[in-house]
C-alpha positions in Angstrom: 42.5 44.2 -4.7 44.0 42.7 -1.1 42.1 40.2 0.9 40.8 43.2 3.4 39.1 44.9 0.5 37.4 41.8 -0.7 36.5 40.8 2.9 34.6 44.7 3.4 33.0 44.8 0.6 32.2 41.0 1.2 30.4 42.2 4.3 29.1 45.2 3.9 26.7 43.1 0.5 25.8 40.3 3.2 24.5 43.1 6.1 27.6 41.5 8.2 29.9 43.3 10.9 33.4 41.7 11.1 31.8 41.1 15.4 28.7 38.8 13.5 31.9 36.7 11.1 33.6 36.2 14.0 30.6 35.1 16.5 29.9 32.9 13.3 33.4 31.2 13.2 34.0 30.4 16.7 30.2 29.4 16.4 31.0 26.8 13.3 34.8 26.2 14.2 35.0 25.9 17.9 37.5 28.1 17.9 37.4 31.6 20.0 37.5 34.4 17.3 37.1 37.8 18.0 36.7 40.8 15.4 40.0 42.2 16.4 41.6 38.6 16.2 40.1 38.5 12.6 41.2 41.6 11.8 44.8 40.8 13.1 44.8 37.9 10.6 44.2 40.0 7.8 46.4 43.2 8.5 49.4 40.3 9.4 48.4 38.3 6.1 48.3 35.3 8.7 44.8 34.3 7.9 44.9 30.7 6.2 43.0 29.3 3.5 41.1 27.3 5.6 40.0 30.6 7.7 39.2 32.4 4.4 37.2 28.9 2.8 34.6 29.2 6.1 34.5 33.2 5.9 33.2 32.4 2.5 31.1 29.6 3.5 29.6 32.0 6.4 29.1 34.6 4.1 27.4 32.0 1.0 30.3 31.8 -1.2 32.9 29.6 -2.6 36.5 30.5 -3.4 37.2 29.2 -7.1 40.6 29.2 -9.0 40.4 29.4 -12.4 42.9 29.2 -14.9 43.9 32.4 -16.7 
């Protein structure tokens, strides 16, 4: 499953709209993000890591990596 699967489905659990995660970003980052900006990011596969560890922070989550 890609990153913009994980991201909707992501949202649509937490009640968020990809407007709200960006209003939260710029809001915690300081950084102007808008949804098409975020959505930009994604399509691209520009988003970094740091971008996807606050999207989870935002949405309550934590990005793991665990050994197969």
């Amino acid at each position: 499953m890609d990153i913009k699967t994980q991201l909707k489905i992501l949202l649509t659990l937490k009640h968020i709209s990809m407007e709200q995660l960006a209003k939260e970003m710029t809001s915690k980052l300081g950084t102007t993000y808008t949804a098409a900006k975020l959505y930009g990011k994604i399509n691209r596969d520009t988003i970094s890591f740091t971008e996807c560890q606050n999207i989870a922070d935002i949405l309550g989550y934590k990005i793991e990596f665990l050994e197969k």
